[in-house]
C-alpha positions in Angstrom: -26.2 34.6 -2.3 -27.0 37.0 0.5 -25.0 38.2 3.0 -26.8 36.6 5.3 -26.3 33.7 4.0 -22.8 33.7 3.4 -22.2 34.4 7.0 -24.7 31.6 8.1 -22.4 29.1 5.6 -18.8 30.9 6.8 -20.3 30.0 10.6 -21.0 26.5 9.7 -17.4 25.5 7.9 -15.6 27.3 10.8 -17.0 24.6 12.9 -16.6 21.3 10.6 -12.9 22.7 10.9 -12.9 22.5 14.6 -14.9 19.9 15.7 -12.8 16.9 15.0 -10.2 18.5 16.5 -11.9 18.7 20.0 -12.7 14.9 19.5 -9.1 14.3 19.9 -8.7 15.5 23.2 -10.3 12.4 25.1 -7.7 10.3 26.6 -9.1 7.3 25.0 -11.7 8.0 21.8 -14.5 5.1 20.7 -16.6 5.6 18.0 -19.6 3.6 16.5 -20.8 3.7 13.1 -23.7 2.6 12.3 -24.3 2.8 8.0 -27.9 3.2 7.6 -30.2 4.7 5.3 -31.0 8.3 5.3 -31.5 11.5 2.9 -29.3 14.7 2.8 -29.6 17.8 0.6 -27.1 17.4 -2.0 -27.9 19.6 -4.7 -29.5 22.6 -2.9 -32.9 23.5 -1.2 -34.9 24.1 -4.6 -34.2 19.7 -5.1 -35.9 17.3 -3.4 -33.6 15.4 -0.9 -31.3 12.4 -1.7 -31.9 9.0 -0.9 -28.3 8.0 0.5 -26.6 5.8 2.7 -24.3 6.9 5.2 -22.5 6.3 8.2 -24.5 7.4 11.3 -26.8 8.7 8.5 -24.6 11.5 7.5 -22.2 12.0 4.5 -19.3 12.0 4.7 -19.8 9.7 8.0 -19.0 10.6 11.4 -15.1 12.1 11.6 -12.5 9.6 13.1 -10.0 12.0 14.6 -7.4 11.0 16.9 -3.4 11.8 17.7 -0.8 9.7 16.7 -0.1 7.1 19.1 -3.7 6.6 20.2 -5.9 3.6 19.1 -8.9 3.3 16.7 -12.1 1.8 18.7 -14.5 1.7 16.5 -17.8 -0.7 16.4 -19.7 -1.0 13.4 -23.2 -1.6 13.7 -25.0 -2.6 10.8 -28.9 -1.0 10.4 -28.5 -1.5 6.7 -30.6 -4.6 4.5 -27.4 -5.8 3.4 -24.2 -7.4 4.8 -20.8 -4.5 4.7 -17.7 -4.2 6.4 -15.3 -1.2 6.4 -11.9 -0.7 5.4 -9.4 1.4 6.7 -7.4 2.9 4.0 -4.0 3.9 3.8 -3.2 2.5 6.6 -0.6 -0.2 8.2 -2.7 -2.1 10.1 -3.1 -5.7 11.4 -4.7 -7.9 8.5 -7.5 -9.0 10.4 -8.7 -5.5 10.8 -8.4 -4.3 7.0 -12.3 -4.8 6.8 -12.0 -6.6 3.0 -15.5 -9.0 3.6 -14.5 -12.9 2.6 -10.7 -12.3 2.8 -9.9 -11.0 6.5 -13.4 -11.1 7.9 -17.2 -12.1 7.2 -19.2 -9.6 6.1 -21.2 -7.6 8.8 -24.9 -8.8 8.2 -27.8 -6.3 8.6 -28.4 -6.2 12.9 -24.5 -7.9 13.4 -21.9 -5.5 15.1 -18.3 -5.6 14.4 -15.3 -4.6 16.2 -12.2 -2.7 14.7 -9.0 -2.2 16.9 -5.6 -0.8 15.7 -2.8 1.5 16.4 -1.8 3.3 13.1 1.9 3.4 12.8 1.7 6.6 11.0 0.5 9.9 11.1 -1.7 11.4 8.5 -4.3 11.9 6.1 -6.5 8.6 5.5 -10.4 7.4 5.1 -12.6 4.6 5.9 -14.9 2.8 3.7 -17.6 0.1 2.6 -15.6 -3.0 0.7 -18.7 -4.6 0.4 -20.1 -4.6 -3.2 -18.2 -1.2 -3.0 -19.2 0.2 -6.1 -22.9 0.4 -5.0 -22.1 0.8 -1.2 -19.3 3.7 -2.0 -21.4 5.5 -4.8 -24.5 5.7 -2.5 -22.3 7.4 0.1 -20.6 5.1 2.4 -16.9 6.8 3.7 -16.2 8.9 6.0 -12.6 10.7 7.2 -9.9 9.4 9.1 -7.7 11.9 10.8 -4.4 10.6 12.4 -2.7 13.9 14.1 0.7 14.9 13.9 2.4 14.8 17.2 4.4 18.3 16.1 1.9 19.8 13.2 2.6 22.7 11.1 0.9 26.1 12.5 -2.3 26.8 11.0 -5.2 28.9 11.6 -7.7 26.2 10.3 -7.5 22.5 9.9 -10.3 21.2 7.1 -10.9 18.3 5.2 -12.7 18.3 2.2 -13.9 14.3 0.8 -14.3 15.4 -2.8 -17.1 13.2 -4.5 -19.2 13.0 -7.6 -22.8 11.7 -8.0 -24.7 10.3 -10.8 -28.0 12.1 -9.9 -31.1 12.2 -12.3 -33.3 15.7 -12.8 -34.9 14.9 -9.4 -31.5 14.5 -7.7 -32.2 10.8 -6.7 -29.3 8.3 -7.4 -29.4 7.0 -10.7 -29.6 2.9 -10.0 -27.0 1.5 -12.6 -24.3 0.3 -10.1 -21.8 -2.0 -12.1 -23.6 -0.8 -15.6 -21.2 -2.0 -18.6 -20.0 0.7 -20.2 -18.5 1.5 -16.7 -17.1 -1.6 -16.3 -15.2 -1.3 -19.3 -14.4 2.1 -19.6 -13.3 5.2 -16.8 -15.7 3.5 -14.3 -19.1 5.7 -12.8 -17.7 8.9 -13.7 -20.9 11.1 -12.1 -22.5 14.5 -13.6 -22.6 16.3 -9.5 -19.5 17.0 -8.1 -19.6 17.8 -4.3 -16.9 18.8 -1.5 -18.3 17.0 2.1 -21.3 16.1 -0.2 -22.5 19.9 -1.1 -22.5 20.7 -4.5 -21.0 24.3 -5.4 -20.8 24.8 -1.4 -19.2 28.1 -0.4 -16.5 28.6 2.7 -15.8 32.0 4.6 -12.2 32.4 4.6 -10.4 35.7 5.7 -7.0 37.3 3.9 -3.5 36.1 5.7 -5.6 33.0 7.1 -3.7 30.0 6.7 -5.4 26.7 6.4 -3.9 23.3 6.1 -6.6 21.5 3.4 -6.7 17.7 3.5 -8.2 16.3 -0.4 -9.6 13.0 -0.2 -11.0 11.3 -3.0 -13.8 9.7 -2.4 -15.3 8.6 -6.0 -15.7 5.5 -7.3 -13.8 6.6 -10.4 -13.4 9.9 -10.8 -9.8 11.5 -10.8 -10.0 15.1 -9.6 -7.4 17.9 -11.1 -8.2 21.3 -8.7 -7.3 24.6 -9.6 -7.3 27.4 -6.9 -7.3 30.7 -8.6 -4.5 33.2 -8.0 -4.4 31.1 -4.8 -0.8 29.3 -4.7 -0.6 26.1 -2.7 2.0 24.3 -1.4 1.7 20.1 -1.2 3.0 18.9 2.3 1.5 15.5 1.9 0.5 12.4 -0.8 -1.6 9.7 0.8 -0.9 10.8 3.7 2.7 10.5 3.7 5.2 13.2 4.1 6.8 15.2 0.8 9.4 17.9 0.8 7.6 20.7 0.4 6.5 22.6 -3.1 4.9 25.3 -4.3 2.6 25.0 -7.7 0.1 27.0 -9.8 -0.2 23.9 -12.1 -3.6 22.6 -10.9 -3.6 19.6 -8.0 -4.5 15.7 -9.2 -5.9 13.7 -6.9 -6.7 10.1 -8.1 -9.5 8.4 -7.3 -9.1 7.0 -3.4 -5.6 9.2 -2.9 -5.1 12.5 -0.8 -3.4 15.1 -0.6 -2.5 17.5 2.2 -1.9 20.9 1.0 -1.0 24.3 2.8 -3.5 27.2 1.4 -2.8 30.7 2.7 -5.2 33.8 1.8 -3.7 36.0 -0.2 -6.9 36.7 -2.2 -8.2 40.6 -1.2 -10.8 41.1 1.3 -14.4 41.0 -0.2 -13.3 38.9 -3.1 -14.0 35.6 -4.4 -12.1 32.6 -5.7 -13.4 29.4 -7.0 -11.3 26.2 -7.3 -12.3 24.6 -10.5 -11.3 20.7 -11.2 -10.3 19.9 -15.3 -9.7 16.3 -15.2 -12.2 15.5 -18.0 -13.3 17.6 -21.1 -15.8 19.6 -18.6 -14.7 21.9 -15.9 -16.4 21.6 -13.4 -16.8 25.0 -10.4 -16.0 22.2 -7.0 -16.6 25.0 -4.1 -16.3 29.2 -3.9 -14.2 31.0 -1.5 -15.8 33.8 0.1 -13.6 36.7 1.5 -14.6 38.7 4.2 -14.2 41.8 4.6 -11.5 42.0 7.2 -8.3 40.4 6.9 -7.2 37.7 9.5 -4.0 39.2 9.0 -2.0 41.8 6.6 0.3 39.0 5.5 1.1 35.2 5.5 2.2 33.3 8.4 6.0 33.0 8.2 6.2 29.2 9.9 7.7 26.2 9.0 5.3 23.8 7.1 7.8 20.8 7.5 5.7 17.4 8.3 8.2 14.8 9.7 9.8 12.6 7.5 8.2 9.3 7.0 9.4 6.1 9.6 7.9 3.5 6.7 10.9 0.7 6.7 13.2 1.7 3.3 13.4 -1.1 0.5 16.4 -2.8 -0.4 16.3 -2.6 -4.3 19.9 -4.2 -4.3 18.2 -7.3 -2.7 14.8 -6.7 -4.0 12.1 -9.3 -5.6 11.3 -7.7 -8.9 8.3 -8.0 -10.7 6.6 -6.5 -13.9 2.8 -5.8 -13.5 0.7 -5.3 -16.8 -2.8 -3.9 -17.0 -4.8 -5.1 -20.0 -8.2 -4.9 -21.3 -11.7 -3.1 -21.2 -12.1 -0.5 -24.3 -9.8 0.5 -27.3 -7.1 -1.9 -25.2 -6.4 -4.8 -27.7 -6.5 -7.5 -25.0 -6.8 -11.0 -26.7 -7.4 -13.3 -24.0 -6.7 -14.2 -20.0 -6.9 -16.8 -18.3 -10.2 -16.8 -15.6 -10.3 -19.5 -13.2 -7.1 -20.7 -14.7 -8.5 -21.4 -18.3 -7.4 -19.5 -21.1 -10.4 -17.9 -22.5 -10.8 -15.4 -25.4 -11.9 -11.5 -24.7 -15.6 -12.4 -25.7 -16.1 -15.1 -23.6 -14.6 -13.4 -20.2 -16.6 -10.8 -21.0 -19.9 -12.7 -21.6 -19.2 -13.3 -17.4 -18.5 -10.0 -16.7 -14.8 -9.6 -16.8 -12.9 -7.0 -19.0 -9.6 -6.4 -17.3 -6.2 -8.2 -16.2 -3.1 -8.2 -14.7 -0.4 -10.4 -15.9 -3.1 -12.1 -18.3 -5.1 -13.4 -15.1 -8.9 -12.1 -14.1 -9.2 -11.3 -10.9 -12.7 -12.3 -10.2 -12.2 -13.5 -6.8 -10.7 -13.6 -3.7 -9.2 -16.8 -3.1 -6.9 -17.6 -6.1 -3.6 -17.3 -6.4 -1.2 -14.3 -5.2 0.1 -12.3 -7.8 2.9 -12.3 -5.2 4.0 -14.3 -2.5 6.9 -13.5 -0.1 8.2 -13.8 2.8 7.7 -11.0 5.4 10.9 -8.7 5.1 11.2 -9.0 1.6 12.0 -6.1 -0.8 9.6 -5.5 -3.5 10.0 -3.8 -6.8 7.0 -3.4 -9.1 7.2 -2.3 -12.4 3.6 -1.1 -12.9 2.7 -1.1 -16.9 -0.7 0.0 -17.7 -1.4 -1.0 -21.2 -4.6 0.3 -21.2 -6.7 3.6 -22.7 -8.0 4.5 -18.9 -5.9 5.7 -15.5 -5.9 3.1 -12.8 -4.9 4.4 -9.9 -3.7 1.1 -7.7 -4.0 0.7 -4.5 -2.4 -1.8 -1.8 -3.6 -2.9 1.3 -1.4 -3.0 4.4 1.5 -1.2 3.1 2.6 1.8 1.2 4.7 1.7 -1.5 8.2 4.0 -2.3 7.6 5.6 -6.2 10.7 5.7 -7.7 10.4 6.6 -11.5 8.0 7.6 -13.8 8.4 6.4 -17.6 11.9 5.6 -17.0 12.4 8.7 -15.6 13.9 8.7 -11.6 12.3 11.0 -9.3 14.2 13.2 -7.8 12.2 13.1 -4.5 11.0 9.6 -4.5 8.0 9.6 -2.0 5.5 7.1 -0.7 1.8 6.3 -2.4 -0.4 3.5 -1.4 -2.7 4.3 -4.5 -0.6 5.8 -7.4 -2.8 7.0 -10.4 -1.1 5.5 -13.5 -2.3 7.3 -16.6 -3.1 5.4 -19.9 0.2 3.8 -21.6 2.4 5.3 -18.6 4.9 2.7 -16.4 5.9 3.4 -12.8 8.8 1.9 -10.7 7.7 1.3 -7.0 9.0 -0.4 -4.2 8.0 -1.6 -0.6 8.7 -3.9 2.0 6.5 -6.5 2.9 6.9 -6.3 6.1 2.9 -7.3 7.0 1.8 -10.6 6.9 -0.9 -11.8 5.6 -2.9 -11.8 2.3 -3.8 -8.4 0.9 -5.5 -7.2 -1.3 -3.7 -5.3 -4.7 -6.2 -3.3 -6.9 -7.7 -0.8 -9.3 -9.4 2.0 -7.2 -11.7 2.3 -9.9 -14.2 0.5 -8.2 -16.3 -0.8 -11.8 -12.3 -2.1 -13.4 -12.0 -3.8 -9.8 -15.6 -5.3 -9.9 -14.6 -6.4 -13.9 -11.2 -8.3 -12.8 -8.6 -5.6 -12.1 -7.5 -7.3 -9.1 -5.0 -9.6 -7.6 -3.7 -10.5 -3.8 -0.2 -10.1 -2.2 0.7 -13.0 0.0 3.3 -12.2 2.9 4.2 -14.8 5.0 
């Protein structure tokens, strides 16, 4: 890469970094989105163009950025052949606005508009996306970020967010077409072979030495879990699905599971003119993600010396002295030993719920739909406490709509700093203790973020009444 170039690319990241932040400013932000069809570079300018959709044509879509306290307008405008809906996730929001098609709202057919109105309680780092046949709609690019700003944020010198993705592209970078294959279903989901940062694969960023930027991860894959590696670079982790954390240090590389974020602060200490690539390891291959470029002249000769504090969280405590306690087991797909489960409330044998498509449980029960019965049902102000076992040879990380969820202990282990998740990753044969209140009524939805083991029955609903 040329100077040129690299100056050209440092140009363009400087402004993705500031331009949702001027959004922000209007007293009283709308948006519309409208997911259509359209093609983007993805791979670089000696590939043909990718046949994707996105929202407003772009991925990721159109940056929602607004400051605490301020509403989301947002109308939805469907230009696509097929009905969608969005979801908003992470957040606390009213139930009819959570954007899951035939459980809190019809699908959005092609031509229809829909409306989406909240106020999110919290602060944070969150993203929107297609929960319409969402392993298609998500692997051909539908998400986009959703920014809610602290009222008092830490000092930074740049404010960027990067949706990490992977593609399953063929040699002529077009979208390979099996959505919902079997193999995925029943193994680590549609694990792709491009991995891309704001869908540019091996993208470089200008940075400059004592810059400090605050880096928001969000996953974005329909399976992928992401372990990133920054060099000699040192971060410190501020935020975990867009919650507060007490913050750390670490060199030991940063996960991020499939659908979770993490907010970190990254400040420049790498020497001017030099390069450092961040490098994710999840799987057998490492993959290079993105390239920092030096310039250079330093920002500044050293590190900011401000507090990186976020505000504690205001999500209501549970009561695990009065708590509801449940055990949650997920069984099946590959190497797993599952038996049988009952679907549609028969018993069947392994072979014969898969003949239909299913491989996975929870409790024994397929979820292959969205009107059977909650896997809990409470009454609103209840304390929960799940004991999450995942008997399986694959991570799930498993998300819940509408609230966000206190994790307590891992394998029996207590955390020392507890913190709150809405999508914790659960390795293979691991157990977590979580807890929540259920403090939002309505039915939502409780799932595997790995859209294929969602698709194949690794699902279930929470009922708050």
């Amino acid at each position: 890469m040329n100077r040129r170039t690299f100056l050209q690319l440092s140009t363009i990241s400087a402004c993705i970094g500031k331009l949702p932040i001027a959004l922000a400013k209007s007293a009283a932000p709308t948006f519309t989105l409208t997911p259509k069809k359209a093609q983007m570079n993805i791979v670089g300018a000696e590939f043909p163009a990718t046949d994707i959709w996105g929202f407003n044509g772009e991925v990721p879509g159109t940056p929602i950025r607004i400051r605490h306290g301020q509403a989301v307008d947002v109308t939805v405008s469907n230009a696509l052949e097929v009905p969608t809906s969005i979801h908003w996730h992470g957040i606390r929001l009213p139930n009819a606005m959570d954007g899951v098609a035939g459980l809190t709202q019809p699908a959005i057919k092609p031509t229809e508009q829909f409306r989406y109105q909240f106020t999110p309680p919290d602060a944070g780092t969150y993203w929107y996306h297609s929960h319409v046949n969402a392993y298609e709609q998500i692997g051909r690019g539908l998400y986009g970020p959703l920014i809610i700003e602290e009222t008092d944020p830490p000092k930074v010198d740049r404010d960027l967010t990067w949706m990490i993705d992977d593609w399953r592209l063929l040699d002529d970078a077009s979208i390979s077409e099996d959505f919902g294959a079997g193999h995925d279903r029943s193994h680590a989901g549609r694990i792709g072979n491009v991995p891309t940062v704001n869908g540019r694969f091996r993208d470089v960023i200008g940075v400059q030495s004592g810059e400090r930027i605050r880096l928001r991860l969000i996953n974005a894959s329909n399976a992928r879990n992401f372990s990133l590696s920054f060099g000699e670079l040192t971060p410190s982790v501020i935020a975990i699905d867009g919650q507060a954390v007490k913050p750390y240090q670490t060199k030991k590389p940063i996960v991020v599971g499939a659908s979770g974020r993490v907010d970190l602060i990254l400040d420049m200490t790498g020497e001017p003119g030099s390069s450092h690539t961040v490098t994710d390891s999840f799987y057998r291959q490492t993959y290079n993600l993105i390239r920092l470029e030096f310039a250079d002249k330093p920002l500044r000769e050293s590190p900011l010396d401000t507090p990186i504090t976020l505000a504690k969280p205001t999500i209501p405590e549970p009561d695990l002295s009065n708590a509801l306690k449940l055990e949650v087991t997920m069984a099946g797909g590959a190497m797993s030993g599952l038996q049988r489960a009952k679907l549609n409330g028969e018993w069947m044998g392994l072979r014969e719920i898969a003949q239909q498509g299913y491989v996975w449980a929870m409790n024994d029960i397929v979820g292959n739909k969205l009107d059977m019965p909650p896997l809990i049902d409470t009454n609103k102000g209840q304390s929960v406490q799940l004991t999450l076992v995942n008997n399986t040879a694959f991570p799930h990380p498993m998300h819940l709509h509408g609230h966000h969820m206190k994790l307590l202990s891992v394998d029996g282990q207590a955390l020392a700093e507890p913190y709150w998740v809405d999508s914790p990753l659960l390795m293979p044969r691991q157990t977590m203790t979580l807890a929540f209140v259920a403090d939002n009524p309505g039915d939502w939805l409780f799932h595997c973020h790995v859209l294929e083991h969602h698709a194949a029955g690794l699902g279930a609903l929470v009922r708050v009444t």
